[in-house]
PDB file of N, CA, C and O in Angstrom:
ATOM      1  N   UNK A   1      10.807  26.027  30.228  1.00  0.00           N
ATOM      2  CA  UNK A   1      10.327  24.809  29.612  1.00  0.00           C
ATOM      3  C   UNK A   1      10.983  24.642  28.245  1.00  0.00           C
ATOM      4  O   UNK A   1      11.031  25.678  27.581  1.00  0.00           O
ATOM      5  N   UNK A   2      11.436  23.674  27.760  1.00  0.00           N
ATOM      6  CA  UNK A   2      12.138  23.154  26.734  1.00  0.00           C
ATOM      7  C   UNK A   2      10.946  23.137  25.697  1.00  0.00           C
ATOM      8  O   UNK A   2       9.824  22.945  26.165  1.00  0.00           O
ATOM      9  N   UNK A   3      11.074  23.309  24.405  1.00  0.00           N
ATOM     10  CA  UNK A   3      10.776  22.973  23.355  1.00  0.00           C
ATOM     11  C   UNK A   3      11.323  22.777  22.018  1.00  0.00           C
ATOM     12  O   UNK A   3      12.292  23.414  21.606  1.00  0.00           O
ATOM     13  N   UNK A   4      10.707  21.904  21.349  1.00  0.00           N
ATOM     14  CA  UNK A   4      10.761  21.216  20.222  1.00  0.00           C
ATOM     15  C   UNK A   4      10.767  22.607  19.009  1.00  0.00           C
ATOM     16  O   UNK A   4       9.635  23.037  18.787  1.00  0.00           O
ATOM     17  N   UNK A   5      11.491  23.053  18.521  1.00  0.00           N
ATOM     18  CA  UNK A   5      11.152  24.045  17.784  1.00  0.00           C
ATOM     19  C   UNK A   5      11.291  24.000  16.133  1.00  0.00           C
ATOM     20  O   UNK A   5      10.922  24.849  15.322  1.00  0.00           O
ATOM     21  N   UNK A   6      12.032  22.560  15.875  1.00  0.00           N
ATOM     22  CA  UNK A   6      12.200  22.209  14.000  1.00  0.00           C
ATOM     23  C   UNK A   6      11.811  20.569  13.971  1.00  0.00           C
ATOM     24  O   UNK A   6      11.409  20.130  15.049  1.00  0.00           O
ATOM     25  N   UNK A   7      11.868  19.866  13.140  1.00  0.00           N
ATOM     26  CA  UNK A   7      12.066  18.008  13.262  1.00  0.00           C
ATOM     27  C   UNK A   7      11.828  18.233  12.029  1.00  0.00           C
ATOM     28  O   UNK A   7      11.060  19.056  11.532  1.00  0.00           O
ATOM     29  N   UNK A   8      12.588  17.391  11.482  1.00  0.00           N
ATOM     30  CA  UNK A   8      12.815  16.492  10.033  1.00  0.00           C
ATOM     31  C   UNK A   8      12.725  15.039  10.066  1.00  0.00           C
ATOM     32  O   UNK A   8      13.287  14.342  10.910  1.00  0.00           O
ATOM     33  N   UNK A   9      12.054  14.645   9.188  1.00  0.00           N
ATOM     34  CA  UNK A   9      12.037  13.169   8.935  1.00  0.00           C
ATOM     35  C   UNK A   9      13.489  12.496   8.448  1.00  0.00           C
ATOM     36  O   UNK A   9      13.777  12.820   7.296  1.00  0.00           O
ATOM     37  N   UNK A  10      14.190  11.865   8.923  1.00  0.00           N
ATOM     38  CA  UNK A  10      15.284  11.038   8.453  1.00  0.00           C
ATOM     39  C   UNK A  10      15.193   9.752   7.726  1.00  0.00           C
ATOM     40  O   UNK A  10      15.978   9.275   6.906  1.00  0.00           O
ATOM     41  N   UNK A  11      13.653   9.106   8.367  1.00  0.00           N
ATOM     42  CA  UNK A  11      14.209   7.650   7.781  1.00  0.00           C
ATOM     43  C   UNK A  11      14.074   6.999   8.870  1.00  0.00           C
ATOM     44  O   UNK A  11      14.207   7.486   9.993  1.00  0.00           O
ATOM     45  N   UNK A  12      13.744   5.612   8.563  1.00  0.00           N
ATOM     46  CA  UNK A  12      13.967   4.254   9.892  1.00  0.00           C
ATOM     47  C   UNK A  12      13.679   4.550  11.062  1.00  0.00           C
ATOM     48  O   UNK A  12      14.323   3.948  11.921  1.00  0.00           O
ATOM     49  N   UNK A  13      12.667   5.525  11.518  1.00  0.00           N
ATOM     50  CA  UNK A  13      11.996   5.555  12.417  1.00  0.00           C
ATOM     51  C   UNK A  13      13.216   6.638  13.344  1.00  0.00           C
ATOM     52  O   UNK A  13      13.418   6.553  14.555  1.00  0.00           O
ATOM     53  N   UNK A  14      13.842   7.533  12.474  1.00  0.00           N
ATOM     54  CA  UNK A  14      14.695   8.911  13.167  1.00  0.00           C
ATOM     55  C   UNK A  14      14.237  10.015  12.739  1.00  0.00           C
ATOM     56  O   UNK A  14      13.575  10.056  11.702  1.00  0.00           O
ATOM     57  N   UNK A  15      14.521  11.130  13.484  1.00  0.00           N
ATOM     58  CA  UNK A  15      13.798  12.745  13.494  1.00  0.00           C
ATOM     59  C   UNK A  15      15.079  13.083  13.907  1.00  0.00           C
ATOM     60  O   UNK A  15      15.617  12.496  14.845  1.00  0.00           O
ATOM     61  N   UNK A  16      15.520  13.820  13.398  1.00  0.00           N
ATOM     62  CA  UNK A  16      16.258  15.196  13.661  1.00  0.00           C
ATOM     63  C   UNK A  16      15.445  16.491  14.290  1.00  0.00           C
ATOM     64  O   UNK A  16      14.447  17.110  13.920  1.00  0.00           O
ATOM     65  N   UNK A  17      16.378  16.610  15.459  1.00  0.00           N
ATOM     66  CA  UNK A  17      15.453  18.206  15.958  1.00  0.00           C
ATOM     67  C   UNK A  17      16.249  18.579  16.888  1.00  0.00           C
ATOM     68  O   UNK A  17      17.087  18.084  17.642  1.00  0.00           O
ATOM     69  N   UNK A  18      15.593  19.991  16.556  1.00  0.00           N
ATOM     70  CA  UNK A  18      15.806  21.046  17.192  1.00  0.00           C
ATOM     71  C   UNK A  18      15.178  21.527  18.414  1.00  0.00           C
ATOM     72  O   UNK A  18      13.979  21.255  18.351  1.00  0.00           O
ATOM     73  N   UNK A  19      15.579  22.350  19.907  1.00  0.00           N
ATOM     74  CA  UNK A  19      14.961  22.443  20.637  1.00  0.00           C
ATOM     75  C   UNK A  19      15.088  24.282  21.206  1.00  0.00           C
ATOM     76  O   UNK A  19      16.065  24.670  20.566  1.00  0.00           O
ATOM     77  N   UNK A  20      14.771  25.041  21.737  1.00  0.00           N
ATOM     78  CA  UNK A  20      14.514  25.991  22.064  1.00  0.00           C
ATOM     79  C   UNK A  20      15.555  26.615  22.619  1.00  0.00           C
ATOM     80  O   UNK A  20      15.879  27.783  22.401  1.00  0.00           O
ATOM     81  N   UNK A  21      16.513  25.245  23.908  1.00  0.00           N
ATOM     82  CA  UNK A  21      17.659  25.983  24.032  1.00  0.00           C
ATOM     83  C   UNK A  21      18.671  25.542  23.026  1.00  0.00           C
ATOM     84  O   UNK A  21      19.548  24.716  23.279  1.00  0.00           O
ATOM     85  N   UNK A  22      18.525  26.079  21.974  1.00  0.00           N
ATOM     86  CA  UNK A  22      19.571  25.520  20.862  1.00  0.00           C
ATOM     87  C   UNK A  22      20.427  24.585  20.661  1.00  0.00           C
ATOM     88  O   UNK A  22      21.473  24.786  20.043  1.00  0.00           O
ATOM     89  N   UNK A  23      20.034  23.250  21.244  1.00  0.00           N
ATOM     90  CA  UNK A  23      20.238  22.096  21.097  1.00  0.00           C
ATOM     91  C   UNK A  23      20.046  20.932  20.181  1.00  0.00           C
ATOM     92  O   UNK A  23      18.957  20.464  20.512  1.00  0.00           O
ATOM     93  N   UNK A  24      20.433  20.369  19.407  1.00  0.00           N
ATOM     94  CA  UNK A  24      19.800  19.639  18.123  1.00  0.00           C
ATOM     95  C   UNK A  24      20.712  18.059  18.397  1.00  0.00           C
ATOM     96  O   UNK A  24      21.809  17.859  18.918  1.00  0.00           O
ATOM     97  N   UNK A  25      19.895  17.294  17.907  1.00  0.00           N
ATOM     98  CA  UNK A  25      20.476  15.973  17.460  1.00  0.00           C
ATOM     99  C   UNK A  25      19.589  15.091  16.531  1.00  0.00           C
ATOM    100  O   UNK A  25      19.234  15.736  15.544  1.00  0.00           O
ATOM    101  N   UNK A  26      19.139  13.853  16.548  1.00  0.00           N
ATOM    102  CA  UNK A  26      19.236  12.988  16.213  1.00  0.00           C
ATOM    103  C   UNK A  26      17.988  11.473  17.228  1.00  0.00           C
ATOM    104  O   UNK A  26      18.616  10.547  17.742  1.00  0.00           O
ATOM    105  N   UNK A  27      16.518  11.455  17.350  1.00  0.00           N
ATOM    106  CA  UNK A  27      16.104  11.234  18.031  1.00  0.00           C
ATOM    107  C   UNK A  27      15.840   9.495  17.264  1.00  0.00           C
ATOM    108  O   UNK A  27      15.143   9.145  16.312  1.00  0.00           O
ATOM    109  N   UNK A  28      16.779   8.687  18.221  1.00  0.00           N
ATOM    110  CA  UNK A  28      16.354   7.162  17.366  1.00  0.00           C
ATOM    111  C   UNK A  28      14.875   6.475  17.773  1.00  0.00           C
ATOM    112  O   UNK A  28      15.111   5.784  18.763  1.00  0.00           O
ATOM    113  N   UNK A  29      14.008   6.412  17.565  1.00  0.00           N
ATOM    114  CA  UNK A  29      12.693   5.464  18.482  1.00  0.00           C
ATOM    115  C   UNK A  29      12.520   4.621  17.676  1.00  0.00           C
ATOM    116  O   UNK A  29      11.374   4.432  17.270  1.00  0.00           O
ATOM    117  N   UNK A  30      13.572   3.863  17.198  1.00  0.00           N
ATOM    118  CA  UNK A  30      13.460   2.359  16.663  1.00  0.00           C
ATOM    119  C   UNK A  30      13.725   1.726  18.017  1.00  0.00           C
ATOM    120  O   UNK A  30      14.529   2.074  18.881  1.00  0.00           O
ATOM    121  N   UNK A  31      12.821   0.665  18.003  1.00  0.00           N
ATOM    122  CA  UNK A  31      12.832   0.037  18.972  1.00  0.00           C
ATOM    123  C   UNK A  31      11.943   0.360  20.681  1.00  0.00           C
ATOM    124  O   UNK A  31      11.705  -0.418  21.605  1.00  0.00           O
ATOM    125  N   UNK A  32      11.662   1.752  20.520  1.00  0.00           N
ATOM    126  CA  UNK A  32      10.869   2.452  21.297  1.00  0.00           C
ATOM    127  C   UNK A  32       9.524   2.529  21.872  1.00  0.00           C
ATOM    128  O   UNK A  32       9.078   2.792  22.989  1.00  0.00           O
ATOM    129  N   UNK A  33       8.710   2.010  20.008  1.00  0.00           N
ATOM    130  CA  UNK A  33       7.861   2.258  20.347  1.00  0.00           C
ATOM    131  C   UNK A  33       6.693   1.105  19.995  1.00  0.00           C
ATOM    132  O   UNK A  33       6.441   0.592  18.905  1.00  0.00           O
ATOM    133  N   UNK A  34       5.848   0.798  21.767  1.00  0.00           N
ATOM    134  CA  UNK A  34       5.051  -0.293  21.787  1.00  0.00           C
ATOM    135  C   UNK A  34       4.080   0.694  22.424  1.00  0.00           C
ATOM    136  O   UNK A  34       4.151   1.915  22.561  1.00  0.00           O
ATOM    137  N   UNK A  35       2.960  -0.380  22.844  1.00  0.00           N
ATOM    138  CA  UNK A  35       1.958  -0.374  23.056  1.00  0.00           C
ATOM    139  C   UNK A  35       0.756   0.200  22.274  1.00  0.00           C
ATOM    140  O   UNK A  35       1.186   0.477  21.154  1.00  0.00           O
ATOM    141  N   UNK A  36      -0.658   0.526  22.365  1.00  0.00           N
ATOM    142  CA  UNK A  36      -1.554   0.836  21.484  1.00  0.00           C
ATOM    143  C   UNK A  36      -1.340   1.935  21.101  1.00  0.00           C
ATOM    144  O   UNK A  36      -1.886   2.300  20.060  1.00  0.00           O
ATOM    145  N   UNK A  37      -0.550   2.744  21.756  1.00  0.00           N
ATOM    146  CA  UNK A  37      -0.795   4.485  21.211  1.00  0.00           C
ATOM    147  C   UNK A  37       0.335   4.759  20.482  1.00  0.00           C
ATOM    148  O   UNK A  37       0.250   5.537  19.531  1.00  0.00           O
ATOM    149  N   UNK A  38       1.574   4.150  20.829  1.00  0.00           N
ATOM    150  CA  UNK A  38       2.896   3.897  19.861  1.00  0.00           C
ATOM    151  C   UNK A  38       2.889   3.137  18.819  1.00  0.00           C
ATOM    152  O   UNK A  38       3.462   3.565  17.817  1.00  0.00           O
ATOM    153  N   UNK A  39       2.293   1.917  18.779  1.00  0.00           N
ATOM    154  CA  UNK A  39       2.782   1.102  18.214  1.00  0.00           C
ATOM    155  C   UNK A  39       2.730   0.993  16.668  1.00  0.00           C
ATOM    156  O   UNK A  39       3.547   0.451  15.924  1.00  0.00           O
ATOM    157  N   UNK A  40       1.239   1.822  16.270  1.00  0.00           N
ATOM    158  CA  UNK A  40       0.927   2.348  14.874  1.00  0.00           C
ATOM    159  C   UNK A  40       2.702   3.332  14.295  1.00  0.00           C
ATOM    160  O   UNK A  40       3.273   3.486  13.216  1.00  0.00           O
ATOM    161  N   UNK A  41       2.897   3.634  15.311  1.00  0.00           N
ATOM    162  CA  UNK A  41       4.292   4.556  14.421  1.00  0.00           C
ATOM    163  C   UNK A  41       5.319   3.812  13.823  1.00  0.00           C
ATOM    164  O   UNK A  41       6.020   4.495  13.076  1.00  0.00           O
ATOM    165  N   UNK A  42       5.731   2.257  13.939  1.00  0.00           N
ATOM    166  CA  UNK A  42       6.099   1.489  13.903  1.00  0.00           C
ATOM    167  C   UNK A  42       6.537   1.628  12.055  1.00  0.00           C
ATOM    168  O   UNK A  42       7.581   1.306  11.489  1.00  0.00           O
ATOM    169  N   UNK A  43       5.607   2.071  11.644  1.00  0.00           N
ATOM    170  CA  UNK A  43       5.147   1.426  10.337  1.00  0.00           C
ATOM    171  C   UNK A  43       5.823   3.104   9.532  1.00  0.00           C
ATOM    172  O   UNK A  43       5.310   4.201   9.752  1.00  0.00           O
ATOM    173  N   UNK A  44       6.755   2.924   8.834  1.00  0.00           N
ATOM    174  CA  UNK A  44       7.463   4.097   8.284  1.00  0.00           C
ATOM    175  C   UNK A  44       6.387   5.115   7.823  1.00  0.00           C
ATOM    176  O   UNK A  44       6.661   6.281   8.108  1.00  0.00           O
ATOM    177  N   UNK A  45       5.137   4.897   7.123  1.00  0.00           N
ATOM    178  CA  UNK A  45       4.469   5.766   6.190  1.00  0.00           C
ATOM    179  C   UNK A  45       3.650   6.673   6.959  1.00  0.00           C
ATOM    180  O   UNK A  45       3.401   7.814   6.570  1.00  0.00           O
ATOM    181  N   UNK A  46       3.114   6.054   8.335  1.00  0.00           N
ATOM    182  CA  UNK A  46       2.224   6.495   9.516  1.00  0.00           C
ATOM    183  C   UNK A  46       3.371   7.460  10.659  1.00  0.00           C
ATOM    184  O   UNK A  46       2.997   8.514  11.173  1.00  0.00           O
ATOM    185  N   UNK A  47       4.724   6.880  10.895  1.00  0.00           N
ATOM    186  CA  UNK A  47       5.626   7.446  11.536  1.00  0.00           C
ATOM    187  C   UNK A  47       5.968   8.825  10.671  1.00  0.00           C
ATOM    188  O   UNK A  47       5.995   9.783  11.443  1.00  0.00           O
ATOM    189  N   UNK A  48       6.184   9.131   9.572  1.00  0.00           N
ATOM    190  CA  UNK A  48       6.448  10.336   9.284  1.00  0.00           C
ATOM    191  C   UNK A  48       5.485  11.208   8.914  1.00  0.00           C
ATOM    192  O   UNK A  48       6.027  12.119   8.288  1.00  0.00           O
ATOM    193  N   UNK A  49       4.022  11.411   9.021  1.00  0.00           N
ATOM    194  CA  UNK A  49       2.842  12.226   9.196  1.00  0.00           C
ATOM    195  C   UNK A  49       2.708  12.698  10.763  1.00  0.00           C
ATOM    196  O   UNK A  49       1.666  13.088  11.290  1.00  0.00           O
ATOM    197  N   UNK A  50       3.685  12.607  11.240  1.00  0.00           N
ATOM    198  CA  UNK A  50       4.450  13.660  12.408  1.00  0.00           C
ATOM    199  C   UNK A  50       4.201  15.249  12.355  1.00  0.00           C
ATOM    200  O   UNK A  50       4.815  15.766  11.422  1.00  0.00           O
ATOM    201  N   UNK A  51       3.605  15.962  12.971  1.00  0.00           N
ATOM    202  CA  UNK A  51       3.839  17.219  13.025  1.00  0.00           C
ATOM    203  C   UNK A  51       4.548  18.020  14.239  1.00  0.00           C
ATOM    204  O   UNK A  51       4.578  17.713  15.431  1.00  0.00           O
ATOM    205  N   UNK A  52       5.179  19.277  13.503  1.00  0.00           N
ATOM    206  CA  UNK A  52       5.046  20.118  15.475  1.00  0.00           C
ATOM    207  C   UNK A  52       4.222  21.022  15.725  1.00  0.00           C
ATOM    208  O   UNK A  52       3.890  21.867  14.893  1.00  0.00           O
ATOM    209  N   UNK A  53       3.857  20.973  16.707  1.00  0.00           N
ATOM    210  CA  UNK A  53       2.716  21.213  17.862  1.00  0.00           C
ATOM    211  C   UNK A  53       3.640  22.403  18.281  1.00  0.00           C
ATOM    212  O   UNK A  53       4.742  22.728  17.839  1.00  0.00           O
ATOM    213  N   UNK A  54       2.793  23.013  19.359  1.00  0.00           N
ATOM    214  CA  UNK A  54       3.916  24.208  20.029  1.00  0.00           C
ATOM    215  C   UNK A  54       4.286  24.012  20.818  1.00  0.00           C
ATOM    216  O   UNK A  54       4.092  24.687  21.829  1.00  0.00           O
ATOM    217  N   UNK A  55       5.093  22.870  20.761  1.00  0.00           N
ATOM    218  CA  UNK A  55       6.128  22.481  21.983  1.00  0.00           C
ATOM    219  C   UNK A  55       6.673  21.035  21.783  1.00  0.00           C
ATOM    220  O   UNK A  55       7.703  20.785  22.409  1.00  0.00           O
ATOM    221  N   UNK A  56       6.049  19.854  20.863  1.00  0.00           N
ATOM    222  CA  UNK A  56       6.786  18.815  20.415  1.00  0.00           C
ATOM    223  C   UNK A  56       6.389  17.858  19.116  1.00  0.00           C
ATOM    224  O   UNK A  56       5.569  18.262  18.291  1.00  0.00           O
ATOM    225  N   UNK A  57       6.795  17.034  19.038  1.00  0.00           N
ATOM    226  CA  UNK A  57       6.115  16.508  17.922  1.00  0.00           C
ATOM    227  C   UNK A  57       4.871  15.232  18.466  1.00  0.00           C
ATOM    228  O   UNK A  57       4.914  14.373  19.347  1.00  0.00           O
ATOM    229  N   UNK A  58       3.534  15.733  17.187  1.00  0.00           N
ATOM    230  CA  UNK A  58       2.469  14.533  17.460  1.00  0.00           C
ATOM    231  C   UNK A  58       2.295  13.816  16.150  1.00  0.00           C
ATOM    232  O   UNK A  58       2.782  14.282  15.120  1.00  0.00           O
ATOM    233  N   UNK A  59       1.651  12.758  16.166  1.00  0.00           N
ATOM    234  CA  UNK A  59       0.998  12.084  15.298  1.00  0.00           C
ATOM    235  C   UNK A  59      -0.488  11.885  15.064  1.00  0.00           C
ATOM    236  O   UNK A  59      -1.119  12.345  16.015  1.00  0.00           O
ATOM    237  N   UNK A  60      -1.374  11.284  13.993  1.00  0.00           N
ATOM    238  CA  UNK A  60      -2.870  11.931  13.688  1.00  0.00           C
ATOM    239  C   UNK A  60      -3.068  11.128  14.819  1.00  0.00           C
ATOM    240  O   UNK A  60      -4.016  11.692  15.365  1.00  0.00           O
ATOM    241  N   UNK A  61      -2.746  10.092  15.565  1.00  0.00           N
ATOM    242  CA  UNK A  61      -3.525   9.602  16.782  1.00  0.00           C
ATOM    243  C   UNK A  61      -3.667   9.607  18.057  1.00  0.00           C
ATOM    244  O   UNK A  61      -4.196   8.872  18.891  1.00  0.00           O
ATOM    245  N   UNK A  62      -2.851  10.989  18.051  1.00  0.00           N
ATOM    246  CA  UNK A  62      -2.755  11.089  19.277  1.00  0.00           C
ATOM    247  C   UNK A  62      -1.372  11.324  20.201  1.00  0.00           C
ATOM    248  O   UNK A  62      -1.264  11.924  21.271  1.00  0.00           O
ATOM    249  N   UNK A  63      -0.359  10.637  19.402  1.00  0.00           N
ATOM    250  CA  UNK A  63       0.717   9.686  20.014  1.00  0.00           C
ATOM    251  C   UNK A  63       1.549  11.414  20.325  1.00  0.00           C
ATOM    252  O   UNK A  63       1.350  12.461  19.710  1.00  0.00           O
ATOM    253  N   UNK A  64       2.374  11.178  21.355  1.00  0.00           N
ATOM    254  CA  UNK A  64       3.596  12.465  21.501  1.00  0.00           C
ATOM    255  C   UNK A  64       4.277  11.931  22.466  1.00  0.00           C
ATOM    256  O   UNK A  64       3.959  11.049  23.264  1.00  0.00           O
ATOM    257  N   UNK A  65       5.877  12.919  22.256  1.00  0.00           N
ATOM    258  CA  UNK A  65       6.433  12.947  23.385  1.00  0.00           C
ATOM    259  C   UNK A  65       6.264  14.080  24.226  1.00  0.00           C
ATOM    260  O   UNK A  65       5.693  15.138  23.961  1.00  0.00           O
ATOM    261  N   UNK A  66       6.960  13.645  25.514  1.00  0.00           N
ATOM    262  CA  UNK A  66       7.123  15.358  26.413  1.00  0.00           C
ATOM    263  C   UNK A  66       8.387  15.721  25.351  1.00  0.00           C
ATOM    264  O   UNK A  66       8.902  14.839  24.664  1.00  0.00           O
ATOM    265  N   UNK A  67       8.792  17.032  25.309  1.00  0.00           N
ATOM    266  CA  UNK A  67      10.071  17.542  24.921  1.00  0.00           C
ATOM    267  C   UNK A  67      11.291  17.429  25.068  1.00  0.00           C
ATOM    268  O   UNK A  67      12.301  17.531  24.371  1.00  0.00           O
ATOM    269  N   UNK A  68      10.849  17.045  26.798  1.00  0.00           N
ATOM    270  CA  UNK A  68      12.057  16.747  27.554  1.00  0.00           C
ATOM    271  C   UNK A  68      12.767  14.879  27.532  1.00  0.00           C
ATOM    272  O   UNK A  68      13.727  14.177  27.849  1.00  0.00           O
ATOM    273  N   UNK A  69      11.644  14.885  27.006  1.00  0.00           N
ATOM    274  CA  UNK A  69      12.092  13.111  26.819  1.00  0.00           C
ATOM    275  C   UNK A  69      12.804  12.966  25.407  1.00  0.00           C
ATOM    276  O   UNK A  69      13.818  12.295  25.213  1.00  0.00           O
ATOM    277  N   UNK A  70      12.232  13.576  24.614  1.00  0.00           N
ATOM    278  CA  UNK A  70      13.011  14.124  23.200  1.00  0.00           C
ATOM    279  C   UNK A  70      14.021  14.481  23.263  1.00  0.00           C
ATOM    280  O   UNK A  70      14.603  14.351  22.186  1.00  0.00           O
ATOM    281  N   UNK A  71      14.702  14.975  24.152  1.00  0.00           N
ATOM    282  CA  UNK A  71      16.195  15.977  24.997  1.00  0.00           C
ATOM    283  C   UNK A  71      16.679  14.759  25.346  1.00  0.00           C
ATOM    284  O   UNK A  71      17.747  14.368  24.873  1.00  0.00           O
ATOM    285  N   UNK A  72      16.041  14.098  26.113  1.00  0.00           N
ATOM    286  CA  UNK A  72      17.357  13.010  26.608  1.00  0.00           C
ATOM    287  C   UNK A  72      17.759  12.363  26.108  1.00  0.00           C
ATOM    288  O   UNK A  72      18.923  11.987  26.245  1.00  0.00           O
ATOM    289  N   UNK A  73      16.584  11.767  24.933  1.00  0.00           N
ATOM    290  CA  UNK A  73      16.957  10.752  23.648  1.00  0.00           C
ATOM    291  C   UNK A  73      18.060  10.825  23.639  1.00  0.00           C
ATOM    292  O   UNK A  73      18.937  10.058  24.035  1.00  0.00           O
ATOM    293  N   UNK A  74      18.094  12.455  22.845  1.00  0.00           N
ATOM    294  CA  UNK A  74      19.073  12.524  21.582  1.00  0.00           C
ATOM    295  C   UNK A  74      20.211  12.413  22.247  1.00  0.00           C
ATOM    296  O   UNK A  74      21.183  11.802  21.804  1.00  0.00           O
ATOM    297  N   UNK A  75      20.156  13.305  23.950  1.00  0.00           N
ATOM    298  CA  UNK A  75      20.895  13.375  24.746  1.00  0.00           C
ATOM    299  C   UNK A  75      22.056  11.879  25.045  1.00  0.00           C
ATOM    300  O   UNK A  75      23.241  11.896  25.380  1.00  0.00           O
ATOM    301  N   UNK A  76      21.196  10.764  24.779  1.00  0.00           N
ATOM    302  CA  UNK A  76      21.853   9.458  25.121  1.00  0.00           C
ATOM    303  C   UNK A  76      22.179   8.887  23.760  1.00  0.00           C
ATOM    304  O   UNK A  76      23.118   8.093  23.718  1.00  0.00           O
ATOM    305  N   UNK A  77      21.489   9.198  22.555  1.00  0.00           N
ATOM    306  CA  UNK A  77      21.345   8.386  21.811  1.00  0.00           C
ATOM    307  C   UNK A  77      22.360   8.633  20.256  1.00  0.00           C
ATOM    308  O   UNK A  77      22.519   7.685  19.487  1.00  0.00           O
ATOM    309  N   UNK A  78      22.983  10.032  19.969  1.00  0.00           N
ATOM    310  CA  UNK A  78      22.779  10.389  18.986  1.00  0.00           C
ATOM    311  C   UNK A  78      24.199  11.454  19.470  1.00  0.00           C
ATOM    312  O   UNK A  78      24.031  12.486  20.119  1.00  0.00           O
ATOM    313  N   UNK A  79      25.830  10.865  18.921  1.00  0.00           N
ATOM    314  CA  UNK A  79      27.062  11.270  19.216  1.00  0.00           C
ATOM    315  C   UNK A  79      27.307  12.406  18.515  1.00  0.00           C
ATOM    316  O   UNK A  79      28.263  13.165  18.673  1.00  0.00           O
ATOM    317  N   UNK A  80      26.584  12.484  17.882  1.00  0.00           N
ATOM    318  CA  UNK A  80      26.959  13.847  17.154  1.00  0.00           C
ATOM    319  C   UNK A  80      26.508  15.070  17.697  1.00  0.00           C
ATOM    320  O   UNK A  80      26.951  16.168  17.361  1.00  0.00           O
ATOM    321  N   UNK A  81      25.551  14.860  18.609  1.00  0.00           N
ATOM    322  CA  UNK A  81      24.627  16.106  19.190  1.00  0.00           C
ATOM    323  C   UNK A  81      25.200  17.248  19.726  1.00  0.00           C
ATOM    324  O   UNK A  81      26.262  17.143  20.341  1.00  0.00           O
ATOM    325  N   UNK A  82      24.612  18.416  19.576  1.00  0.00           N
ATOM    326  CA  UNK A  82      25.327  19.089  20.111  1.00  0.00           C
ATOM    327  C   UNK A  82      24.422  19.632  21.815  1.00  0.00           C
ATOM    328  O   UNK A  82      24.259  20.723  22.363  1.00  0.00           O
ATOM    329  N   UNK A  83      24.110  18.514  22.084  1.00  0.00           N
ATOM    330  CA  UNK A  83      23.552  18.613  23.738  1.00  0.00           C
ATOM    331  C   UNK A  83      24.633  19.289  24.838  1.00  0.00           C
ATOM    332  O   UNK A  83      25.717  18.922  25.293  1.00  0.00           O
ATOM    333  N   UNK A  84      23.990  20.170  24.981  1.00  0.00           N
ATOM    334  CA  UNK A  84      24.707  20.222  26.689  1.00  0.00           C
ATOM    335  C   UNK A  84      23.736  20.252  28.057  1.00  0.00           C
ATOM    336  O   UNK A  84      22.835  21.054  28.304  1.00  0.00           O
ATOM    337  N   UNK A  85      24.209  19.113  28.873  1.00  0.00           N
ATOM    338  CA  UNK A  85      23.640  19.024  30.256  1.00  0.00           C
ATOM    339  C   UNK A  85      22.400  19.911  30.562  1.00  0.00           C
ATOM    340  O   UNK A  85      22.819  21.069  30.564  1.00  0.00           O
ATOM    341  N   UNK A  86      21.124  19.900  30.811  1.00  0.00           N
ATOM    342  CA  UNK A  86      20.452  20.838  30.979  1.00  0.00           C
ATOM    343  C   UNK A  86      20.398  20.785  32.924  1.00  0.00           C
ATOM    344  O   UNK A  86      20.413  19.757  33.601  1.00  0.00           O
ATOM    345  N   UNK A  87      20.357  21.716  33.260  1.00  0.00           N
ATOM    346  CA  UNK A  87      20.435  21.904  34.945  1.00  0.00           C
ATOM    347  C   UNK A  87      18.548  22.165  35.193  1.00  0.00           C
ATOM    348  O   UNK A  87      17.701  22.824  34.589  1.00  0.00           O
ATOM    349  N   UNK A  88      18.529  21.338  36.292  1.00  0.00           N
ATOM    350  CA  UNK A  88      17.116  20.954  37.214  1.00  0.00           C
ATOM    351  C   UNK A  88      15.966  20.495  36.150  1.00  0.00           C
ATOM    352  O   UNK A  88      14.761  20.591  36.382  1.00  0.00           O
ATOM    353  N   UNK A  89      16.458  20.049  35.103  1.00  0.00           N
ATOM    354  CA  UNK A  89      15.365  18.922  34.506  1.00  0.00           C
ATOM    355  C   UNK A  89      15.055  18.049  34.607  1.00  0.00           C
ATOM    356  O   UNK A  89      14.161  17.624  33.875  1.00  0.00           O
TER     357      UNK A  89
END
């Protein structure tokens, strides 16, 4: 199982992180995030009172990702990454 093992606040609704199999990038969720349980993150001051959990990052309301959705982000999102392909995820 993949995990979330560092995140830094960047700014404009980006996290930098780190994951377990030593993978790091760049996670953008501008633009990501709707509905009632997202949508409070929206707002820069509420989006970075982010913590990690033992295994990804949450917010005070609740809000998270899986890890692995965090992986693909960066995986799609973020050229600098140093992702490689994960096999049967």
């Amino acid at each position: 199982m993949i995990r979330v093992t560092d995140a830094e606040y960047l700014g404009d609704l980006r996290v930098r992180l780190e994951f377990s199999d030593g993978a790091s990038g760049i996670a953008d969720l501008r633009g990501r995030l709707s509905g009632p349980t997202f949508r409070p993150l929206n707002e820069p001051e509420f989006f970075r009172q982010f913590e990690l959990s033992d295994h990804t990052i949450h917010w005070p309301n609740g809000a998270d990702f899986a890890p692995e959705h965090l992986w693909d982000l960066v995986a799609q999102t973020d050229p600098t990454n140093n992702i490689v392909q994960r096999s049967g995820g």
